[in-house]
C-alpha positions as a Markdown table, in Angstrom:
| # | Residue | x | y | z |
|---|---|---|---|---|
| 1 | Unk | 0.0 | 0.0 | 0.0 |
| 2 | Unk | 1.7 | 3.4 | -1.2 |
| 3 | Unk | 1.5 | 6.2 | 1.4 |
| 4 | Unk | -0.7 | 9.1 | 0.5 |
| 5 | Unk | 1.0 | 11.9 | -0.7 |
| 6 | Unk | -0.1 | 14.5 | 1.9 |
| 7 | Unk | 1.8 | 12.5 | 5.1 |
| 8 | Unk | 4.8 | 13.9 | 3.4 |
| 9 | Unk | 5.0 | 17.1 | 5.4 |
| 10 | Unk | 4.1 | 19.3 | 2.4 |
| 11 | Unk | 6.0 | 18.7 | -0.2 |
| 12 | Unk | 5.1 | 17.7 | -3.5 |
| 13 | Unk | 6.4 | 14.2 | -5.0 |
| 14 | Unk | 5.1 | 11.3 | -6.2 |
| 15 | Unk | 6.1 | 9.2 | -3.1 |
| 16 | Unk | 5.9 | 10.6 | 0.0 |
| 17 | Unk | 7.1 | 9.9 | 3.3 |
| 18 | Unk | 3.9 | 7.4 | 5.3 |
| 19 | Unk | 4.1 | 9.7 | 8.5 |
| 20 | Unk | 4.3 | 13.8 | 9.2 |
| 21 | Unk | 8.0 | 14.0 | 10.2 |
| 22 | Unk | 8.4 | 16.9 | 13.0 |
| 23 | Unk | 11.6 | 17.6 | 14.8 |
| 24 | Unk | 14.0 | 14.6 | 14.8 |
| 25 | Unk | 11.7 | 11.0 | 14.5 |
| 26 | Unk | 13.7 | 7.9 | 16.1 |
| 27 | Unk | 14.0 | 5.5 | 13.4 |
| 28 | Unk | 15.2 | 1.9 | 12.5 |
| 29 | Unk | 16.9 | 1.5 | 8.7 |
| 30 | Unk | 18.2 | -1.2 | 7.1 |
| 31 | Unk | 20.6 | -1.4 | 4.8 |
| 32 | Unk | 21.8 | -3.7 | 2.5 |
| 33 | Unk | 25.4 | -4.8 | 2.9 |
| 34 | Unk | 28.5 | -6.6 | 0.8 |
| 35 | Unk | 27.3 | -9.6 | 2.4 |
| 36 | Unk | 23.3 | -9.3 | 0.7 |
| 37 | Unk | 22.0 | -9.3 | 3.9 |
| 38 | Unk | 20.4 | -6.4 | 5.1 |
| 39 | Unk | 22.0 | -4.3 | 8.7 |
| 40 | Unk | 19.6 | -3.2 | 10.8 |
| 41 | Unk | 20.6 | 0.1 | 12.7 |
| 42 | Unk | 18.8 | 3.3 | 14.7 |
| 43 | Unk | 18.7 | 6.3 | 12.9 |
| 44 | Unk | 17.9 | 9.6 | 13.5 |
| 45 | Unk | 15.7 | 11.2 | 10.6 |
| 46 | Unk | 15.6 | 15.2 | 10.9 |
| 47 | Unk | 12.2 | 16.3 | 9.6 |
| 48 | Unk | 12.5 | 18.7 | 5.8 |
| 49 | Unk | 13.3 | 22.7 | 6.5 |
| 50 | Unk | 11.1 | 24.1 | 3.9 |
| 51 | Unk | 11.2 | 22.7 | 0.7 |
| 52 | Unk | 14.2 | 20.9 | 1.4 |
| 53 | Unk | 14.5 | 16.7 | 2.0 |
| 54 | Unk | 14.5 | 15.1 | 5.3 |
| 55 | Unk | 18.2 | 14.2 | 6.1 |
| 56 | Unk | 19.8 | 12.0 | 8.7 |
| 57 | Unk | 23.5 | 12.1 | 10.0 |
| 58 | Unk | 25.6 | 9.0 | 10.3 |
| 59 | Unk | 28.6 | 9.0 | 12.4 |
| 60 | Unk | 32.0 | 7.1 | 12.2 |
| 61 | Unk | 32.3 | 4.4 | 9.5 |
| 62 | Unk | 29.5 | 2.4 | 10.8 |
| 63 | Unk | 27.9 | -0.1 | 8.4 |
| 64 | Unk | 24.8 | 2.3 | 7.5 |
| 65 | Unk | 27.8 | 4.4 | 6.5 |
| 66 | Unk | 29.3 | 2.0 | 4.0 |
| 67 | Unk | 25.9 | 0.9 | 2.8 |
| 68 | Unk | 24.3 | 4.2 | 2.2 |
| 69 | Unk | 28.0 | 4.8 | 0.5 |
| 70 | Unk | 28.2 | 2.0 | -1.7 |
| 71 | Unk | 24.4 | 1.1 | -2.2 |
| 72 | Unk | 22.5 | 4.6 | -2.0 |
| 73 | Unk | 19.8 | 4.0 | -0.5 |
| 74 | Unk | 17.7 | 1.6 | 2.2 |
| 75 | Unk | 14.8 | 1.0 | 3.8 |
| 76 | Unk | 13.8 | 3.6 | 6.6 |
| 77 | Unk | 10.8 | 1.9 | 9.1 |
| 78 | Unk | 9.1 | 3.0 | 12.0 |
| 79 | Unk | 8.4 | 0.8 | 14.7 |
| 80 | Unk | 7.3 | 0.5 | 18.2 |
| 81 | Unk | 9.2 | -2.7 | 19.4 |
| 82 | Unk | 11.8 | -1.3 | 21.9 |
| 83 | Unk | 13.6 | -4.7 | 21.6 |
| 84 | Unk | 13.7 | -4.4 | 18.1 |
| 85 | Unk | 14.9 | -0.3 | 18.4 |
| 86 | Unk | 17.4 | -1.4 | 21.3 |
| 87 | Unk | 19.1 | -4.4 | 19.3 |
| 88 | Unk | 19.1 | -2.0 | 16.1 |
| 89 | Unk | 20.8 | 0.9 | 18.3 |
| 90 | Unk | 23.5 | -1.2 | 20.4 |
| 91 | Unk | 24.4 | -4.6 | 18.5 |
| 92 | Unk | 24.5 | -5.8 | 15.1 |
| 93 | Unk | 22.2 | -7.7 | 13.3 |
| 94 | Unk | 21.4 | -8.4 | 10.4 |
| 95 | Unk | 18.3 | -9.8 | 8.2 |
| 96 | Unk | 17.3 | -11.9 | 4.8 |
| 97 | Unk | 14.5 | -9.0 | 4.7 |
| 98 | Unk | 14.6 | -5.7 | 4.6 |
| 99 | Unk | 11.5 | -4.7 | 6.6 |
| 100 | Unk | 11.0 | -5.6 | 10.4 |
| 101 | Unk | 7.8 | -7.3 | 11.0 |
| 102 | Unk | 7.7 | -4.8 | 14.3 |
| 103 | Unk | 7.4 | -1.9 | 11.2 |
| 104 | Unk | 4.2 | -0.1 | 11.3 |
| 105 | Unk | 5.3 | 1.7 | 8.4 |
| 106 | Unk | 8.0 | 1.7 | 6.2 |
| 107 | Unk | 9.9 | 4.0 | 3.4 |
| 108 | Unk | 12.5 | 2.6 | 1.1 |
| 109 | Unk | 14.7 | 5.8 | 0.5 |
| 110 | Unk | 17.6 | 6.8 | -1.8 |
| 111 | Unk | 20.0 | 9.0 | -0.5 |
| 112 | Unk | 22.9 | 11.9 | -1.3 |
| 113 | Unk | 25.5 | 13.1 | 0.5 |
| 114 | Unk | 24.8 | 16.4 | 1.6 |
| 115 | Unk | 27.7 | 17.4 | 4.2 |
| 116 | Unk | 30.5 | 16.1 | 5.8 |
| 117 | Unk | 32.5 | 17.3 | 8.2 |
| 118 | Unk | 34.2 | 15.6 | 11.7 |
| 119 | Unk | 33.8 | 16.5 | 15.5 |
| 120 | Unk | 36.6 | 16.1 | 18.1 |
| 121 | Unk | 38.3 | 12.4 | 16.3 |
| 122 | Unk | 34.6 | 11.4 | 14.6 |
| 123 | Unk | 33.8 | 11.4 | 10.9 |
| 124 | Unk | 30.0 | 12.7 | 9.9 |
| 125 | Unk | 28.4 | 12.8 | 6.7 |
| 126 | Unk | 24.7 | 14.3 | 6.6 |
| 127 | Unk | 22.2 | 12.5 | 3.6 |
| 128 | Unk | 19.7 | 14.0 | 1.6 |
| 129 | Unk | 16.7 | 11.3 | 2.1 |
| 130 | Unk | 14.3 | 10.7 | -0.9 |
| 131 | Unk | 11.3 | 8.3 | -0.6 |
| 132 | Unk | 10.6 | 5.9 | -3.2 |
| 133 | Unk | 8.2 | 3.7 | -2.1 |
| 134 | Unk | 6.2 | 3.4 | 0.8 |
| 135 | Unk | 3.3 | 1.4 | 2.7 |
| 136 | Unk | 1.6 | 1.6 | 6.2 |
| 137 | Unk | 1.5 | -1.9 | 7.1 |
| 138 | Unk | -0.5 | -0.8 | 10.2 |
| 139 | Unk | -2.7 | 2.1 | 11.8 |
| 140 | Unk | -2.0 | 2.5 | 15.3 |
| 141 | Unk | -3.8 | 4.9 | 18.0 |
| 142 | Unk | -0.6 | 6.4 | 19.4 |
| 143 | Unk | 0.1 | 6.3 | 23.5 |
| 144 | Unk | 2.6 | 8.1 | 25.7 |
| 145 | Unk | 4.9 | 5.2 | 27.5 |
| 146 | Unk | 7.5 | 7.2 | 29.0 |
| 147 | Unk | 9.3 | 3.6 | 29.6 |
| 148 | Unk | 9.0 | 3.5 | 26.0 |
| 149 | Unk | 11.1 | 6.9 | 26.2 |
| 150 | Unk | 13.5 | 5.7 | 28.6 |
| 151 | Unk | 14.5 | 2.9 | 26.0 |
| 152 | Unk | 15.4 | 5.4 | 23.5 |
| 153 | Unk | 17.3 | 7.5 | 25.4 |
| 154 | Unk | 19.2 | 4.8 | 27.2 |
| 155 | Unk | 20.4 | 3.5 | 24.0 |
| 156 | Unk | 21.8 | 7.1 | 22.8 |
| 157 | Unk | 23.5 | 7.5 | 26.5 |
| 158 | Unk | 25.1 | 4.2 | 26.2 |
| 159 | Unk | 26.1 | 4.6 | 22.4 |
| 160 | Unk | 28.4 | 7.7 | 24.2 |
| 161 | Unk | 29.6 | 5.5 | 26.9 |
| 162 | Unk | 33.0 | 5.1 | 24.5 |
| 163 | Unk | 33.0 | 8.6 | 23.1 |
| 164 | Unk | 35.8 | 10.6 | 24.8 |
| 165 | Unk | 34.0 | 13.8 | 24.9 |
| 166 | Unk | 30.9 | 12.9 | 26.9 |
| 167 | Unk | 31.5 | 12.4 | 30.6 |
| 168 | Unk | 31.1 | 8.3 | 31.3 |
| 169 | Unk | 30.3 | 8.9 | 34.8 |
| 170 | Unk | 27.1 | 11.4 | 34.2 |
| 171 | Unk | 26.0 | 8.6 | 31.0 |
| 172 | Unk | 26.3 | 5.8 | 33.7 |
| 173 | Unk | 24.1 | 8.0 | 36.1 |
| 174 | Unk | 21.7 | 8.5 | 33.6 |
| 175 | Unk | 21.7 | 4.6 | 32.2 |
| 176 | Unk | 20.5 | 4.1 | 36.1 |
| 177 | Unk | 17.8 | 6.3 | 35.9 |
| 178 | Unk | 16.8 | 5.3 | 32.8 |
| 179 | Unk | 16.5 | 1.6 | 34.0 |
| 180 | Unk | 14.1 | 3.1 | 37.1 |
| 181 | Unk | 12.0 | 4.8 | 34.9 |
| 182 | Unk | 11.5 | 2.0 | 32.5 |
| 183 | Unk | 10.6 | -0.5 | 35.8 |
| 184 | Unk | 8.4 | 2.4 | 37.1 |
| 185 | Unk | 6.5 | 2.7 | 33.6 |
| 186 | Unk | 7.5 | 0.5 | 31.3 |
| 187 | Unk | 5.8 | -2.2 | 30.4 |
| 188 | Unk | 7.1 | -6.6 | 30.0 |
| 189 | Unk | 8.4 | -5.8 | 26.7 |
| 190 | Unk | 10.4 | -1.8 | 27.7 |
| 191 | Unk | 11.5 | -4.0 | 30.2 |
| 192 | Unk | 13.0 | -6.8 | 27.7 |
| 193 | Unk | 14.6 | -3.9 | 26.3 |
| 194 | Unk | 16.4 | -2.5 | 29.1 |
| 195 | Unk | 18.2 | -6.2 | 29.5 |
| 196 | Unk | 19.0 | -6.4 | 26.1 |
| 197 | Unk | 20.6 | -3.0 | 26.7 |
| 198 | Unk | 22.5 | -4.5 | 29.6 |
| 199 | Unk | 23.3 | -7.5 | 27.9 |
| 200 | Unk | 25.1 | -5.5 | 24.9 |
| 201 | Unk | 26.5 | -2.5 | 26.9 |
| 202 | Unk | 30.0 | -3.3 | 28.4 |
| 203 | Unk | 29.4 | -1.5 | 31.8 |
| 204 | Unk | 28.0 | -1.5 | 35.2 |
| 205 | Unk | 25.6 | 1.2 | 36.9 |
């Protein structure tokens, strides 16, 4: 089922994107690699300024790096499964598919380097993001799970935890409260999330 054209955020195209992107939406793509299997990662996608194309920022010389690099494009999905968000932010994995069956939605994009630059030793490169097909593969009535929250944020503290410019001790501090807030609210599967996080972060809190 092709998304209708006026999800898209207000611009004109022929395929648009299946949800109104606002701010920066938390994302999983995958990506094919050298290996024809398809890398499943988090990614970050910054809604369009104006007229302009939604972009996303990967950083270091990850796999989604060399795939959008070599291959130009993927498949960017939105989905509710924090296991499936956690494993796609912290560990690596890798599918025959390209879409999740967590996706409620999905956009297969092309993309074009747009910027590049580095901060303190890390490599970034900023893509241009153009949808080219698209389905909703399921209408949800959206809730507010703050443990859901907690997942997500807990993943982009730990991704830090090894990043010389972030302070370890504050990330640990807030990994801990992140892990009260998700047994406080979350529900059995937020809290499958926060030990997959623990089982794929190399630390103690």
């Amino acid at each position: 089922m092709t998304a209708d054209s006026s999800a898209g955020g207000g611009r004109d195209s022929e395929t648009a994107w299946p949800v109104a992107l606002a701010g920066v939406t938390e994302t999983v793509v995958t990506t094919l690699g050298p290996n024809e299997r398809w890398n499943v990662a988090a990614l970050g996608v910054h809604a369009p300024d104006g007229d302009g194309p939604a972009t996303a920022t990967t950083w270091g010389r990850t796999r989604t790096w060399r795939n959008f690099r070599e291959r130009g494009g993927g498949y960017v999905q939105f989905t509710r499964d924090p296991v499936d968000f956690a494993e796609a932010a912290l560990s690596v994995r890798e599918e025959d598919d390209p879409v999740l069956d967590s996706a409620d939605a999905w956009v297969e994009v092309n993309v074009k380097r747009r910027d590049a630059g580095t901060e303190g030793d890390t490599q970034w490169v900023e893509w241009a993001l153009e949808p080219v097909d698209s389905a909703v593969e399921r209408r949800v009535v959206p809730t507010t799970n703050r443990g859901h929250a907690a997942i997500v944020e807990a993943t982009v503290a730990a991704s830090r935890l090894d990043v010389p410019s972030y302070d370890r001790e504050r990330l640990l501090d807030r990994l801990a409260y992140f892990e009260s807030v998700v047994e406080t609210a979350g529900s059995e599967r937020e809290r499958a999330a926060f030990e997959r996080v623990r089982d794929l972060v190399e630390a103690e809190w």
